[in-house]
C-alpha atoms as a printed R data frame, in Angstrom:
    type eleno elety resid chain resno       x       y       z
1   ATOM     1    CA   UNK     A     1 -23.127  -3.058 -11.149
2   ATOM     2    CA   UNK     A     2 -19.475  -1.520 -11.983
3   ATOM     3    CA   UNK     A     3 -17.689  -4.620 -13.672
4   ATOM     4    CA   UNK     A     4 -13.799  -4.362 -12.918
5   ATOM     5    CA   UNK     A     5 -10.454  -5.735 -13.969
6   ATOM     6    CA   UNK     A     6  -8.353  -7.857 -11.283
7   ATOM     7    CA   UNK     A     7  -4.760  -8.082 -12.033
8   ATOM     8    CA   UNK     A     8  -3.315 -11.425 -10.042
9   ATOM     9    CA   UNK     A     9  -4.819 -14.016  -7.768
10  ATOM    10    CA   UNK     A    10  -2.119 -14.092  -5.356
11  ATOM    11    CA   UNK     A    11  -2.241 -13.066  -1.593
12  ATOM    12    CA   UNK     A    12  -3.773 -10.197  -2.602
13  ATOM    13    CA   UNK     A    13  -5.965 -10.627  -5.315
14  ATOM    14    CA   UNK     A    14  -7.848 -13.239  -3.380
15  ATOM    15    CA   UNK     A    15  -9.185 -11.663  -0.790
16  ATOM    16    CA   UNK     A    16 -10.204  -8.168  -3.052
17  ATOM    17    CA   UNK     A    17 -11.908 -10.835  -5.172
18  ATOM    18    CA   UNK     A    18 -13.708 -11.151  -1.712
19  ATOM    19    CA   UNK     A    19 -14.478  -8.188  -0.955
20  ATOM    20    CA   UNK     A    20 -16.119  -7.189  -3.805
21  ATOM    21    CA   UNK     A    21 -17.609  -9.751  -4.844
22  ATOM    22    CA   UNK     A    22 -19.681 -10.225  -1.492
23  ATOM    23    CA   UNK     A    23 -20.427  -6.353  -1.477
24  ATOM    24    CA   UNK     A    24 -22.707  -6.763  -4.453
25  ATOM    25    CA   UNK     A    25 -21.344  -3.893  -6.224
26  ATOM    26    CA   UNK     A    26 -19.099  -5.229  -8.422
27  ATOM    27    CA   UNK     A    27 -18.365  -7.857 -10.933
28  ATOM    28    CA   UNK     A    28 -14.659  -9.078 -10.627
29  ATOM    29    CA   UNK     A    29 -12.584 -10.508 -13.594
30  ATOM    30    CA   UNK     A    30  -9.697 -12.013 -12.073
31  ATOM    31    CA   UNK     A    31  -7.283 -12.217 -14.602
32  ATOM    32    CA   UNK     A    32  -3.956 -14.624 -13.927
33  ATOM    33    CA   UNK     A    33  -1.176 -15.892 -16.471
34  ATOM    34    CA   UNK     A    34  -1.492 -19.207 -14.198
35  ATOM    35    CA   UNK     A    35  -4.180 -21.407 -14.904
36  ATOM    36    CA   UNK     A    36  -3.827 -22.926 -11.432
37  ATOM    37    CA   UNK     A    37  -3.363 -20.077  -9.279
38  ATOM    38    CA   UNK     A    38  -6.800 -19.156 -10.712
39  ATOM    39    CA   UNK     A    39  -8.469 -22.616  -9.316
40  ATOM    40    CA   UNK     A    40  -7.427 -20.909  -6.019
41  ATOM    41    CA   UNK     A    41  -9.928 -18.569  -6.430
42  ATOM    42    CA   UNK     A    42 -13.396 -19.328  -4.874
43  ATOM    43    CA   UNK     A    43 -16.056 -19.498  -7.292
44  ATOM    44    CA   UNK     A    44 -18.703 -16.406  -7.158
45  ATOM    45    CA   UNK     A    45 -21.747 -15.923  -9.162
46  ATOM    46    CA   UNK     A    46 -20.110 -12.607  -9.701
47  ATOM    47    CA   UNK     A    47 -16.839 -13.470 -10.111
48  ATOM    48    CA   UNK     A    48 -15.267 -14.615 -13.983
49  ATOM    49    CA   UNK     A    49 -11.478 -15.965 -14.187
50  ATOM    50    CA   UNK     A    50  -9.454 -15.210 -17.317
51  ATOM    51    CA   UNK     A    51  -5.920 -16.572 -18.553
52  ATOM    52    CA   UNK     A    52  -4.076 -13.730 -19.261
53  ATOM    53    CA   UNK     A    53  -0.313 -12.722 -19.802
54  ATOM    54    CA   UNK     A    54  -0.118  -8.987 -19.305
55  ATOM    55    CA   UNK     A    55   2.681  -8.703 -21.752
56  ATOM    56    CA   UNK     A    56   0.356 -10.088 -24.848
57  ATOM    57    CA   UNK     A    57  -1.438  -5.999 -25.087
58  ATOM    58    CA   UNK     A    58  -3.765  -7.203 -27.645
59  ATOM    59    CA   UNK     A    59  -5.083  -9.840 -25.160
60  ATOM    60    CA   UNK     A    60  -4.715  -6.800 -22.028
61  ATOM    61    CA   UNK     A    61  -6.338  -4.112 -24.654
62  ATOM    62    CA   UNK     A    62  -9.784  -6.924 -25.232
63  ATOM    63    CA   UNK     A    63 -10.003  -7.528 -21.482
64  ATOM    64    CA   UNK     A    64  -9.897  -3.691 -20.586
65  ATOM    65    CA   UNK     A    65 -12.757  -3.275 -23.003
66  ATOM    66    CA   UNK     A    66 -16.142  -2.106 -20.985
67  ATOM    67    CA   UNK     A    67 -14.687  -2.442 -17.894
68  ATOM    68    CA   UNK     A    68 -15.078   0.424 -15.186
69  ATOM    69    CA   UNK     A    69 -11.585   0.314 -13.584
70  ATOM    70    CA   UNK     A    70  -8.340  -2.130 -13.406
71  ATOM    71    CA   UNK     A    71  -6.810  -3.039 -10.247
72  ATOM    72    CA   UNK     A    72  -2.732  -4.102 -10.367
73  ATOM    73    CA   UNK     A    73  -2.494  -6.630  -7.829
74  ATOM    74    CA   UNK     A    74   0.587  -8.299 -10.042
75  ATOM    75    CA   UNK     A    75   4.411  -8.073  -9.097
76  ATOM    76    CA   UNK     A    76   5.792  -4.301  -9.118
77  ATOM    77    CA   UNK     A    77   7.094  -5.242 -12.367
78  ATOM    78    CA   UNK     A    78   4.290  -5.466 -14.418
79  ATOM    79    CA   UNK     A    79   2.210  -2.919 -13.392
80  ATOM    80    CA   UNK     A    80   3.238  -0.930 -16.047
81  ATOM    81    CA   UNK     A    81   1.611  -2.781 -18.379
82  ATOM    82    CA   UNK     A    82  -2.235  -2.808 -16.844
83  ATOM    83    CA   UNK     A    83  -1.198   1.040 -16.243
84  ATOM    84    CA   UNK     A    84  -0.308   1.710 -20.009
85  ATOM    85    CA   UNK     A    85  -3.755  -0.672 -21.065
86  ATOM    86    CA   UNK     A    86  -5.733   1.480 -18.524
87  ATOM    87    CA   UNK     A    87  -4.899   4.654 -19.855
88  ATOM    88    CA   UNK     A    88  -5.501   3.743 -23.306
89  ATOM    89    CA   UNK     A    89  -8.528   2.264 -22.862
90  ATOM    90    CA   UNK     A    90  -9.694   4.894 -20.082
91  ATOM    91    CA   UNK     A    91 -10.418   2.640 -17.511
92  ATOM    92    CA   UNK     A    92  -9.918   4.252 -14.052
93  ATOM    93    CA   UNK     A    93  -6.441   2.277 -12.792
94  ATOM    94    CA   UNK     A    94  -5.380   1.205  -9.030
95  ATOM    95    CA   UNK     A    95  -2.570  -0.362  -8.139
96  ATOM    96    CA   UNK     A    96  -0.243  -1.346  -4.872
97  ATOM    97    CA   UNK     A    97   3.092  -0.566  -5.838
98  ATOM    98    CA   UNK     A    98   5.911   0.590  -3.580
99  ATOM    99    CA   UNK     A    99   8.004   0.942  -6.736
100 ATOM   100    CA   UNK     A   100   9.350   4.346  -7.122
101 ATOM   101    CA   UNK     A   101  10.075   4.267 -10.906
102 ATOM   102    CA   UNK     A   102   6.590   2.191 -11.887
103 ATOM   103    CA   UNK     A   103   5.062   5.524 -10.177
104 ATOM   104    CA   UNK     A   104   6.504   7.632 -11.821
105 ATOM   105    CA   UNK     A   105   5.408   6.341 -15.038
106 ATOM   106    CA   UNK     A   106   2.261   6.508 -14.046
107 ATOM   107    CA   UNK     A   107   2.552  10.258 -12.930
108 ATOM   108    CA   UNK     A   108   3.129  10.610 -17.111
109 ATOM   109    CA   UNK     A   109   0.792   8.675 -18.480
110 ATOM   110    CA   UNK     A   110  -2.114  10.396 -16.203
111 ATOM   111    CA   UNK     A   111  -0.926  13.688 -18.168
112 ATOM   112    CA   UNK     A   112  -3.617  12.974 -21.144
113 ATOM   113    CA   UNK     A   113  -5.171  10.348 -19.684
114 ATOM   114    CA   UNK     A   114  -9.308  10.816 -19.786
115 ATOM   115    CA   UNK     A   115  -9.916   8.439 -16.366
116 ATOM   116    CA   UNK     A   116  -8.481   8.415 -13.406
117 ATOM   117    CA   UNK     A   117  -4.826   6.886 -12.812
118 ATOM   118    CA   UNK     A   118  -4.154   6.221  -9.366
119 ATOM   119    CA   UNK     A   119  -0.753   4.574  -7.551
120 ATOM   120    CA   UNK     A   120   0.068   3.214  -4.165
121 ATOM   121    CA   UNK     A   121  -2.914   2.388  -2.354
122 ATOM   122    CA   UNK     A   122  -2.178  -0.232  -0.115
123 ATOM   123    CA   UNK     A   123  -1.179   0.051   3.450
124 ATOM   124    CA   UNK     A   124   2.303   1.835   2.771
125 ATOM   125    CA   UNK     A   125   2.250   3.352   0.225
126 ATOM   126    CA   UNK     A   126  -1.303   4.369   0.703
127 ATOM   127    CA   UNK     A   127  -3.288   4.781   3.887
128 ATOM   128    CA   UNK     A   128  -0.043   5.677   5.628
129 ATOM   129    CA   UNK     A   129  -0.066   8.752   3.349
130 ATOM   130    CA   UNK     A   130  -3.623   9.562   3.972
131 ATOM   131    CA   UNK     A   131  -3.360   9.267   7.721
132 ATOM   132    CA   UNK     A   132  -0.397  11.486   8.106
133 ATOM   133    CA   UNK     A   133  -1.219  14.003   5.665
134 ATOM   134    CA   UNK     A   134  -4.626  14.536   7.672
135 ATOM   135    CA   UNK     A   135  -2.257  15.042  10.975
136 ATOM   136    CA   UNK     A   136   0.168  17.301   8.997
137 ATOM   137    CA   UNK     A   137  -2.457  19.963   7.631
138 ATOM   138    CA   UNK     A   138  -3.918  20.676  10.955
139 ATOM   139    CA   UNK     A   139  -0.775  22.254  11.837
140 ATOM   140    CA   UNK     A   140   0.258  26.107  10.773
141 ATOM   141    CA   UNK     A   141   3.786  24.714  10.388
142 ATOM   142    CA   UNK     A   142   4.805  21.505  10.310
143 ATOM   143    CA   UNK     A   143   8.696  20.642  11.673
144 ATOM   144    CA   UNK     A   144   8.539  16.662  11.506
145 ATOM   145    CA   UNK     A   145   6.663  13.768   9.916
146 ATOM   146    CA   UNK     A   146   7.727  10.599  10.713
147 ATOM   147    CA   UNK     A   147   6.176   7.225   9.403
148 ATOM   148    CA   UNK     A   148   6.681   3.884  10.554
149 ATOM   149    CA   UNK     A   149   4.801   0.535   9.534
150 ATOM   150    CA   UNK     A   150   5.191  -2.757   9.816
151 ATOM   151    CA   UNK     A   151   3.547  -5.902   8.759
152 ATOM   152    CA   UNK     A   152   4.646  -8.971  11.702
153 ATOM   153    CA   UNK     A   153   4.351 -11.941  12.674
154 ATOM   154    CA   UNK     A   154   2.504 -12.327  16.137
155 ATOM   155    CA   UNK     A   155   4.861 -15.446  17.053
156 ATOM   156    CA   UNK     A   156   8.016 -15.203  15.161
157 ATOM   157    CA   UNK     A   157   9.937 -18.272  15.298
158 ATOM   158    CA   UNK     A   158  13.192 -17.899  13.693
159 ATOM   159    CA   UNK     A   159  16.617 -15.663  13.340
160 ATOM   160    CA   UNK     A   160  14.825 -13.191  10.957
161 ATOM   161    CA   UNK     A   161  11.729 -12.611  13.541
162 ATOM   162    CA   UNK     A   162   9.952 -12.812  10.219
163 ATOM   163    CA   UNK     A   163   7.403 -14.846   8.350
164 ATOM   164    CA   UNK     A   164   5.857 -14.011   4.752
165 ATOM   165    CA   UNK     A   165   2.765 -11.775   5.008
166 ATOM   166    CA   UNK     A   166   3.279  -9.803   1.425
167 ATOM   167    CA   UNK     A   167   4.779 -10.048  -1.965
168 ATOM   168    CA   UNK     A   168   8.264 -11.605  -1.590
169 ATOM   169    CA   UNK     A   169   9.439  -9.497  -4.574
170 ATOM   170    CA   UNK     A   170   7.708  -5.870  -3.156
171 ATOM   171    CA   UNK     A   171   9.830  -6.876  -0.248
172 ATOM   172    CA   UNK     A   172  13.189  -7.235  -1.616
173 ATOM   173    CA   UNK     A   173  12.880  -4.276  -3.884
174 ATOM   174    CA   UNK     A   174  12.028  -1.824  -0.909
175 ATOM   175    CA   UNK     A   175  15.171  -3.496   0.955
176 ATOM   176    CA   UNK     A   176  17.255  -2.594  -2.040
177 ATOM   177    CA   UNK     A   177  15.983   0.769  -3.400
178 ATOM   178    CA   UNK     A   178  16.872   4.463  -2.498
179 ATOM   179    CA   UNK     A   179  14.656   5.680  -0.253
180 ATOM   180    CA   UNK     A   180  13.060   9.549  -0.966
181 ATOM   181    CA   UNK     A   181  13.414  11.477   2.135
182 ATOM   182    CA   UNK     A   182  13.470  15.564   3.497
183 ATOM   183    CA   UNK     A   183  16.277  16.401   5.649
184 ATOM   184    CA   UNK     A   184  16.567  19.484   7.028
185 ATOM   185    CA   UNK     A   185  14.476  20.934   4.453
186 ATOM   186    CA   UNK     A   186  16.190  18.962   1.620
187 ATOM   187    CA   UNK     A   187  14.087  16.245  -0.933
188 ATOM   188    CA   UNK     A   188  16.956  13.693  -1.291
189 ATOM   189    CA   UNK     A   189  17.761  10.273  -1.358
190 ATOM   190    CA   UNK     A   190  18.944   7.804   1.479
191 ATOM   191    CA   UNK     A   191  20.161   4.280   1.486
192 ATOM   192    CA   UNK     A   192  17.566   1.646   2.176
193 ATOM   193    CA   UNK     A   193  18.501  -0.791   5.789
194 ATOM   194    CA   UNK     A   194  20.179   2.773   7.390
195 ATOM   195    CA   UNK     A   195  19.272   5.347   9.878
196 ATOM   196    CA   UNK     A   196  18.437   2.047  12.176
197 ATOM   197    CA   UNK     A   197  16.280   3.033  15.854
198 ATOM   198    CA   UNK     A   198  14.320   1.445  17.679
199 ATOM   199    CA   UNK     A   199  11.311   2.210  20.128
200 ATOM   200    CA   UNK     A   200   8.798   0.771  22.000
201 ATOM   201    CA   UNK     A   201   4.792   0.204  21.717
202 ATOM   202    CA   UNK     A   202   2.493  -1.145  24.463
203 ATOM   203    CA   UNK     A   203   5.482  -2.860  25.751
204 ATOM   204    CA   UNK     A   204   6.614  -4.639  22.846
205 ATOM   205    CA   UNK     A   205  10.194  -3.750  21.485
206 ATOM   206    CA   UNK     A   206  10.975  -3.089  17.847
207 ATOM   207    CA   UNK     A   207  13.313  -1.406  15.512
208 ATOM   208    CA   UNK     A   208  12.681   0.347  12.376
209 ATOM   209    CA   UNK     A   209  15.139   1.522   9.256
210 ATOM   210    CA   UNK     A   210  14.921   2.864   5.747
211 ATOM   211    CA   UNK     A   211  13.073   1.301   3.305
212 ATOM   212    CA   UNK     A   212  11.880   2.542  -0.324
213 ATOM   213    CA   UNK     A   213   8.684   3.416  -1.550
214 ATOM   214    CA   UNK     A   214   6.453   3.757   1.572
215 ATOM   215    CA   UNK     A   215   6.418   7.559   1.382
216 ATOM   216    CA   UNK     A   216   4.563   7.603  -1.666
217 ATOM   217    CA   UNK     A   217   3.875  11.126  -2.893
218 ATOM   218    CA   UNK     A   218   3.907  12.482  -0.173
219 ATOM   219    CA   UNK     A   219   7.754  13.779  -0.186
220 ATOM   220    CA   UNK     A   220   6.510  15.690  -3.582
221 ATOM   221    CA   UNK     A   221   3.369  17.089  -1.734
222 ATOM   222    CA   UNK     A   222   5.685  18.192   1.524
223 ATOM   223    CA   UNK     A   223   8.659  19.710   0.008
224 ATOM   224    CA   UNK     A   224   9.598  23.058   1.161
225 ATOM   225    CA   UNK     A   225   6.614  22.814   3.894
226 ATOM   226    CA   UNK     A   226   8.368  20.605   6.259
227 ATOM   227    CA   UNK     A   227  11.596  20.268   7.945
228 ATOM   228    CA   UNK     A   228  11.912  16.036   7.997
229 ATOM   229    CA   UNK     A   229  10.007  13.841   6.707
230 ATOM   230    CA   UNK     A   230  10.987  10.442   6.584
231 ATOM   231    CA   UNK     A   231   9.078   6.699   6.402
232 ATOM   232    CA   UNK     A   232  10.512   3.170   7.955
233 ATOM   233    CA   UNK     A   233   9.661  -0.302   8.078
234 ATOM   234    CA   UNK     A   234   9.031  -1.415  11.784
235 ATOM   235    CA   UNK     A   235  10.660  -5.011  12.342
236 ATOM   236    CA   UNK     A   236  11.433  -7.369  15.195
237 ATOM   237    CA   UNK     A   237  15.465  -5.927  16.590
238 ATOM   238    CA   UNK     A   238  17.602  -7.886  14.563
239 ATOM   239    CA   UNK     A   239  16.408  -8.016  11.319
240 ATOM   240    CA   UNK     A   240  17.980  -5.351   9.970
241 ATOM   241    CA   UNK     A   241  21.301  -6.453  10.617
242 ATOM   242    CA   UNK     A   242  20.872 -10.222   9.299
243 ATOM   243    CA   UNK     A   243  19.013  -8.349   5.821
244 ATOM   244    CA   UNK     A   244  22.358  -6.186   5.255
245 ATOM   245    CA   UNK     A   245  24.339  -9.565   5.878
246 ATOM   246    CA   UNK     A   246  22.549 -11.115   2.877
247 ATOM   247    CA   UNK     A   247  21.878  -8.208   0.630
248 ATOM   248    CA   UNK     A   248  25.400  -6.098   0.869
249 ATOM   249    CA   UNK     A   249  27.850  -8.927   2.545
250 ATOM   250    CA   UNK     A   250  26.919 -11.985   0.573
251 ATOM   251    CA   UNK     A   251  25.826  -9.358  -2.493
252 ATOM   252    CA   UNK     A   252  22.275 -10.846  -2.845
253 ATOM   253    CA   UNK     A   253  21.641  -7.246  -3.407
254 ATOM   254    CA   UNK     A   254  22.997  -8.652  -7.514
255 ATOM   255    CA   UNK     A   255  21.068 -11.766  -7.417
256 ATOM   256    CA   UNK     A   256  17.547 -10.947  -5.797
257 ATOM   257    CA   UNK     A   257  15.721 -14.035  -7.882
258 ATOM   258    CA   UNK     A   258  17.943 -16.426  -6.034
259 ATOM   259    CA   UNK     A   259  17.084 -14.438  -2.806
260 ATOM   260    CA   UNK     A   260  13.565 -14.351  -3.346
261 ATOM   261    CA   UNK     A   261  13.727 -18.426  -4.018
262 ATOM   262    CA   UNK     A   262  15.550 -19.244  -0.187
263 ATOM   263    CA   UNK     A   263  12.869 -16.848   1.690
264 ATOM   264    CA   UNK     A   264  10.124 -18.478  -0.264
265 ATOM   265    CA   UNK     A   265  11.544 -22.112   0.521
266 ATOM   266    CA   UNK     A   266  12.915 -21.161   3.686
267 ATOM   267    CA   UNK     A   267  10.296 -18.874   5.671
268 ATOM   268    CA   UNK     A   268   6.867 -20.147   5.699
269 ATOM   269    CA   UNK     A   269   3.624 -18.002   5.074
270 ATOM   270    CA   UNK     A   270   1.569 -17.097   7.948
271 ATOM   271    CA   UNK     A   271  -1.699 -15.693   8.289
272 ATOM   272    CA   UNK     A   272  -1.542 -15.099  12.124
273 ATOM   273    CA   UNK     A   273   0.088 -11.491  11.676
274 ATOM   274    CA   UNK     A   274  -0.306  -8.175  13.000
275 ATOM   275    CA   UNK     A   275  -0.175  -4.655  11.040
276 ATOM   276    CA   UNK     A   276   1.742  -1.875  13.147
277 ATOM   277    CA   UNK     A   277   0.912   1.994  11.776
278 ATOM   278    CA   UNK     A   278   2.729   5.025  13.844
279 ATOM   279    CA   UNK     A   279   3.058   8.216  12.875
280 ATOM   280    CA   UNK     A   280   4.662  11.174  15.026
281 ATOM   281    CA   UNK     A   281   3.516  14.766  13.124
282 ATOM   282    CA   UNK     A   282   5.616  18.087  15.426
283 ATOM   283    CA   UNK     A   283   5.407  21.717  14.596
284 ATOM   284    CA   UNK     A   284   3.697  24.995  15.495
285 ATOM   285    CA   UNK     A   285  -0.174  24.852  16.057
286 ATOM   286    CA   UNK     A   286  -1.589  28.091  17.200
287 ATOM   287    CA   UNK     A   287   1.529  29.251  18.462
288 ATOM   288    CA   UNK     A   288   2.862  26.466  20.434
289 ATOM   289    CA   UNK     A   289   4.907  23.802  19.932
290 ATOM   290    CA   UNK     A   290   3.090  20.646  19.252
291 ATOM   291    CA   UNK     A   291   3.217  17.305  18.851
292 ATOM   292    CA   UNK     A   292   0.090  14.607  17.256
293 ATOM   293    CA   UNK     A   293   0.765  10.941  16.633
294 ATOM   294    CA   UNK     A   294  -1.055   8.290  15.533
295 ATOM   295    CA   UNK     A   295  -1.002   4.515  16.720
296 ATOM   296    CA   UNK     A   296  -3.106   1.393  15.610
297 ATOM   297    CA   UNK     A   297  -2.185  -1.841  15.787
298 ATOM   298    CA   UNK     A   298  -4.683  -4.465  13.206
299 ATOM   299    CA   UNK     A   299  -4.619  -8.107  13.393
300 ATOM   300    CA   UNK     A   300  -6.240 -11.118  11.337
301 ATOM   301    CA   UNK     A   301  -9.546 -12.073  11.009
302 ATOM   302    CA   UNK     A   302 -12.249 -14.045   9.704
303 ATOM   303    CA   UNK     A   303 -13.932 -12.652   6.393
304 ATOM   304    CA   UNK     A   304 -16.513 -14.615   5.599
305 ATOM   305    CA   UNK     A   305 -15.655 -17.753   7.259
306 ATOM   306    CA   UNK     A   306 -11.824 -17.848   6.157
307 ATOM   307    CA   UNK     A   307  -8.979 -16.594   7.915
308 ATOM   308    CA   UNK     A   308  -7.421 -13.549   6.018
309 ATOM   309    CA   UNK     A   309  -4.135 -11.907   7.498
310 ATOM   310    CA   UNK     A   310  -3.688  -8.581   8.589
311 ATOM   311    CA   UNK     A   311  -1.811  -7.612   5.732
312 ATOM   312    CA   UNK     A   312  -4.129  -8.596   3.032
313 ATOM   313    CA   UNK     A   313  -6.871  -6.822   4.978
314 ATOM   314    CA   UNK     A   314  -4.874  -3.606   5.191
315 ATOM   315    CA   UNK     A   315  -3.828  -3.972   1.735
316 ATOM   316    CA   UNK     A   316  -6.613  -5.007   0.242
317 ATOM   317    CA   UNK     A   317  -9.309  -2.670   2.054
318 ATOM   318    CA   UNK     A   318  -7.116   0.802   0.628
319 ATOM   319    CA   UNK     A   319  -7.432  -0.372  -3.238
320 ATOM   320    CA   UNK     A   320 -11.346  -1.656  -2.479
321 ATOM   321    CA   UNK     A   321 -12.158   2.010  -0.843
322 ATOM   322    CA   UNK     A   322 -10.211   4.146  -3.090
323 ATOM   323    CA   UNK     A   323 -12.150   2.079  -5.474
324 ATOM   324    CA   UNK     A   324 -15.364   2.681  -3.993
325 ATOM   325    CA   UNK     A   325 -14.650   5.806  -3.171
326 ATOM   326    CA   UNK     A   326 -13.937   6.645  -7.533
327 ATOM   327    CA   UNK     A   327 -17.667   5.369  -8.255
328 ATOM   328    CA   UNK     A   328 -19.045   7.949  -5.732
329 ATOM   329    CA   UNK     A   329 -17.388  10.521  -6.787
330 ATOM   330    CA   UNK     A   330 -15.512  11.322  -4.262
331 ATOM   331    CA   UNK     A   331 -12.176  11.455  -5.616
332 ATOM   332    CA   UNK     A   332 -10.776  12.919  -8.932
333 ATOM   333    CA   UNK     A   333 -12.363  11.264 -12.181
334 ATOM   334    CA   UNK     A   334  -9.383  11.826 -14.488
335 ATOM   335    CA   UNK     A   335  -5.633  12.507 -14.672
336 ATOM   336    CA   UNK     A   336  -3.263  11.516 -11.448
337 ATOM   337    CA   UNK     A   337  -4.801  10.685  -8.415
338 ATOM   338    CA   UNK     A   338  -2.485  11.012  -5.148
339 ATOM   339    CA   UNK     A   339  -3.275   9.602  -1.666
340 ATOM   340    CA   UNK     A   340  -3.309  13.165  -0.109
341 ATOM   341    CA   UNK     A   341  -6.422  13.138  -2.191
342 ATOM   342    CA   UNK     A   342  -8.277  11.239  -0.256
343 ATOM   343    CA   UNK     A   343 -10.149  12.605   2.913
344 ATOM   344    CA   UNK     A   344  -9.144  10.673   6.250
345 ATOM   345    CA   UNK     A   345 -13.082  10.231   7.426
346 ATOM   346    CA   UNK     A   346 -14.729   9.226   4.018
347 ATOM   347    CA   UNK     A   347 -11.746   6.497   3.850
348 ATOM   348    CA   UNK     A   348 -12.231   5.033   7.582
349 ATOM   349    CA   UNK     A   349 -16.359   5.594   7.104
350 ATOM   350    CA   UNK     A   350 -15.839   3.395   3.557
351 ATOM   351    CA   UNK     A   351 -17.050   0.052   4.179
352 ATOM   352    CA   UNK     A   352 -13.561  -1.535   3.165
353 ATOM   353    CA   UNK     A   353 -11.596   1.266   4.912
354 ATOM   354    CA   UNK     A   354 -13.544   0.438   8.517
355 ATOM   355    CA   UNK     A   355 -10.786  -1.836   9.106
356 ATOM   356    CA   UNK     A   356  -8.673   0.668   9.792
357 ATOM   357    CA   UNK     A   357 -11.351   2.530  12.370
358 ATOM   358    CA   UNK     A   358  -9.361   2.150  15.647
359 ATOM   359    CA   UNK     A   359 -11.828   2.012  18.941
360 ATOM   360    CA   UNK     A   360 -12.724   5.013  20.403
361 ATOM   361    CA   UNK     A   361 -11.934   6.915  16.499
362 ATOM   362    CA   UNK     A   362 -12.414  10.495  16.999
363 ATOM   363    CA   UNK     A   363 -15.085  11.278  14.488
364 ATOM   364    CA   UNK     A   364 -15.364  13.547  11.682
365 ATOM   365    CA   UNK     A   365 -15.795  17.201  12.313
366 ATOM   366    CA   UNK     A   366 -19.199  18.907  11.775
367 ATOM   367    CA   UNK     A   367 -19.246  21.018   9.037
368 ATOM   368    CA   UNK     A   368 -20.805  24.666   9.712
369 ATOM   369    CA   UNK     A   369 -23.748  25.364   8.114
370 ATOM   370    CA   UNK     A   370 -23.720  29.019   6.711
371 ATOM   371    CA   UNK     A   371 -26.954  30.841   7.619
């Protein structure tokens, strides 16, 4: 039994609380500054609760202790707190952030840490990265990776085509932030909301622009080996436009807390929802031009007899297998961990990362045995 830190009992903390706590492999302490968002949590013989504000370190330091990993399913900022416990106490660390700067800091700490410190493993960042980085090294040169994800309602209903799926805070900042990018060959940064386009998918129209974060390392791991690479957020067409109204026009870009209050009163929370993932990889591959894409389209479901949405599956399932994929050794045991780290077939054959498995998966090479 591996006995592991939660960080938050929101959206997403509930449901890995699930996960592994019905697996049987782990023992969850879900730790919460709010007494009642904890109540929201379903009680599990091998599940604890814990009161804890994640800026008191003494209190973060005592909860770390004996524990086999910590999981930051808090807002983006205050992961760097569990991060900065984790290392110190070397516990193995997860976390979901699309926060450029929070990774980063992580990226340092992991220098002398003596676990494992790994960022971004939800949907994007996370098994985005993994999914096109497995397209991108079957090719002998790579021209263009492009990345596009979405997380949508499957009946939107009003002017933004959009209902809340996700953190409200995650979303604003990755609305707001500079956006990594390679152009032409170039690492630099572009403004979030731009480079607008849209395209089509089994009939169904979207569009899809800048937004920060989603490219996770992967920008780092790329540069000088690809000509573009860039990652979007797939919406409904018109969102885009009516975001840049409120963010750059009416300057909620300089008062985000009073943004985040009017979504959260204003756009209700739904768990019917569907997770888009497309990727288009293009280069040379055995001396033709080539072109690979992915496509998968994931909706909600029942997990053990409650309805979860599509993106707390996908979000929840990366951090659960990355997890499970640390305790069996599978992964790197100390220092930074990215998502290009993670093989594409042990993640989809991971119990949590099956939800990802799209029908008809092509499945995972035979190795050659050496006589």
């Amino acid at each position: 039994m591996h006995h592991v830190l939660l960080l938050g009992s929101g959206k997403i903390g509930s449901i890995i609380t699930t996960m592994l706590s019905e697996c049987g492999d782990y023992r969850v302490t879900v730790a919460d500054k709010d007494q009642r968002q904890l109540t929201q949590i379903p009680e599990h013989e091998q599940v604890d609760t814990l009161v804890l504000d994640l800026r008191d370190a003494d209190a973060l330091d005592e909860a770390m202790h004996g524990k086999f990993a910590a999981l930051a399913a808090c807002p983006f900022d205050m992961t760097h707190y569990v991060a900065q416990a984790a290392a110190k106490a070397g516990v193995h660390y997860f976390d979901l952030t699309e926060d450029v700067a929070c990774t980063k800091m992580v990226k340092s700490l992991a220098k002398d840490a003596k676990a494992a410190l790994m960022p971004q493993c939800g949907l994007a960042p996370g098994f985005i990265t993994i999914a096109a980085y497995h397209l991108a090294k079957q090719f002998d040169e790579l021209h263009d990776v492009h990345m596009r994800v979405g997380a949508l309602p499957k009946y939107p209903s009003n002017g933004l085509k959009y209902n809340l799926t996700w953190s409200t805070d995650g979303l604003i900042n990755e609305y707001c932030n500079p956006c990594e990018a390679i152009v032409e060959g170039q690492l630099m940064q572009v403004p979030a909301l731009e480079e607008l386009e849209h395209f089509s998918l089994d009939g169904m129209e979207y569009e899809a622009f800048n937004t920060s974060g989603g490219l996770g390392t992967l920008c780092a791991t790329l540069d000088g080996k690809v000509r573009n690479l860039n990652y979007r957020t797939v919406r409904y067409p018109g969102h885009r436009d009516i975001m840049k109204l409120l963010l750059h026009d009416l300057r909620f870009i300089d008062r985000r807390d009073e943004l985040k209050r009017i979504f959260e009163d204003s756009l209700p929370v739904t768990y019917q929802d569907v997770v888009l993932v497309f990727i288009n990889v293009s280069g040379i591959k055995n001396g033709q031009l080539v072109q690979e894409s992915y496509a998968n389209k994931i909706y909600n479901k029942e997990l053990n007899g409650e309805l979860w949405s599509a993106i707390q599956m996908t979000t929840a399932s990366g951090i659960c297998t990355v997890l499970d994929l640390m305790r069996d050794g599978k992964l790197p045991q100390q220092g930074f961990v990215r998502q290009e780290d993670v093989n594409y077939f042990d993640f989809i054959d991971n119990r949590f990362g099956q939800v990802y498995r799209r029908a008809n998966e092509p499945a995972r090479p035979a190795v050659k045995q050496v006589a």
